[in-house]
C-alpha positions as a printed Julia matrix, in Angstrom:
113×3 Matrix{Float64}:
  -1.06  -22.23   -2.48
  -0.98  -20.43    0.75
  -3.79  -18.2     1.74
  -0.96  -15.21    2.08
   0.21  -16.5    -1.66
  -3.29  -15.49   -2.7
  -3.43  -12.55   -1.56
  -0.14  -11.84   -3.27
  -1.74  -12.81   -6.32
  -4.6   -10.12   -5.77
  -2.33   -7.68   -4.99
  -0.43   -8.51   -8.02
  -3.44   -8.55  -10.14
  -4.62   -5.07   -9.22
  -1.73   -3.57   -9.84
  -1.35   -4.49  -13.0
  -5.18   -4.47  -14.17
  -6.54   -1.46  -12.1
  -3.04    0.58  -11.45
  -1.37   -0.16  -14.66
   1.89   -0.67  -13.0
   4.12   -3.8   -13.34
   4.93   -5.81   -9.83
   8.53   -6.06   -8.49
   6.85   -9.25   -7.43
   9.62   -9.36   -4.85
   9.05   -6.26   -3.1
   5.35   -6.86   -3.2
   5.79  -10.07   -1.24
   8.01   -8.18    1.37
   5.73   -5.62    1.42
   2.4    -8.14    2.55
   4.59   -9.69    5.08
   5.19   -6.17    6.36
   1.66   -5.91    6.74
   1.44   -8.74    9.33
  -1.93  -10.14   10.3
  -3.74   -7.18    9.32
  -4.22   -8.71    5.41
  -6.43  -11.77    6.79
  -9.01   -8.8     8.03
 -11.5    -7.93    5.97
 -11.79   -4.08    7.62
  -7.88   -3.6     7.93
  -6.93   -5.15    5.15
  -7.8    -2.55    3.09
  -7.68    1.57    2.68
 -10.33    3.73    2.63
  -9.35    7.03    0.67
 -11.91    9.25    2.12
 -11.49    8.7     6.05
  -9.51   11.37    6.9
  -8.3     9.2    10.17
  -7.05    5.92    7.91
  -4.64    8.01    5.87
  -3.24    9.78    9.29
  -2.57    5.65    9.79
  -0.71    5.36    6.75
   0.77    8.53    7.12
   2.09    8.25   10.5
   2.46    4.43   11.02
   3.9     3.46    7.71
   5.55    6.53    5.98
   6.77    7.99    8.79
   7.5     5.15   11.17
   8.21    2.41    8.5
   9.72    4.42    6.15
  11.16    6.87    8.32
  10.57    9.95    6.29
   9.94   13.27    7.52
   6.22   14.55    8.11
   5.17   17.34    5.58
   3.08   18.21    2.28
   4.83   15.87    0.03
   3.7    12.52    2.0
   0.15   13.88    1.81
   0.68   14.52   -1.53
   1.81   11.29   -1.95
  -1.01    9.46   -0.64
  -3.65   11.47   -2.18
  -1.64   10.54   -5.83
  -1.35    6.94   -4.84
  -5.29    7.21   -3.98
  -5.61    8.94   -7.65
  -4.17    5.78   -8.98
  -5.96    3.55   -7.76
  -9.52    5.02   -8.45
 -11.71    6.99   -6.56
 -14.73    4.95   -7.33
 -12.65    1.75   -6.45
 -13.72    0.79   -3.1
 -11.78   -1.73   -2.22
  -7.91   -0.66   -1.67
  -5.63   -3.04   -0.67
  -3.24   -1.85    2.29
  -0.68   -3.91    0.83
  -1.01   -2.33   -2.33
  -1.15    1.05   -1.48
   1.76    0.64    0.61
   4.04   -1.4    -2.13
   2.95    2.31   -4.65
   4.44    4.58   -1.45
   7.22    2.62   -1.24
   7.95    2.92   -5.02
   7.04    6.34   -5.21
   9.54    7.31   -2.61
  12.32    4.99   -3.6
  12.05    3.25   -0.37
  12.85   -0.37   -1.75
  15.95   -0.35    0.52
  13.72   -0.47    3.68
  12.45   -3.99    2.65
  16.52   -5.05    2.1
């Protein structure tokens, strides 16, 4: 198994045992690839939900840029719900992860083809 496969796996694993939420396995995979190098980094491979600057980054270079959306209330809205889901007191939140939950939550599946 790959090192990226693992991580998968992770990913997978949290959503289902922390989030609650069934994988599109699929997607998910996409969705790491997306992510590039940045997963094999311990400091940018995750999220931090109280640095104000990190979720500008998702904001900006993933909903708006990735996704293409349009910048407004309901993306921070989004993030701070996706952050809700995952667990405030859960420190460790996996970029890949929290994008795959934008992604869903916006219907953006399509982006991934």
């Amino acid at each position: 198994m790959s090192k990226r496969d693992e991580l998968i796996a992770k990913y997978a694993d949290d959503l289902k045992n922390k989030i609650g939420v069934r994988p599109d396995m699929d997607l998910l995979r996409k969705v790491t690839i997306g992510c590039g190098p940045s997963i094999y980094n311990r400091d940018s491979a995750t999220v931090s939900g109280s640095d104000a600057s990190e979720l500008a980054t998702v904001k900006n270079n993933f909903l708006i840029k990735k996704l293409g959306l349009k910048d407004g209330s309901a993306l921070d809205s989004a993030i701070a719900k996706v952050m809700d889901q995952y667990g405030k007191s859960e420190r460790s939140k996996y970029r890949a992860v929290v994008y795959y939950l934008l992604c869903k939550h916006f219907g953006k599946e399509s982006v991934y083809g």
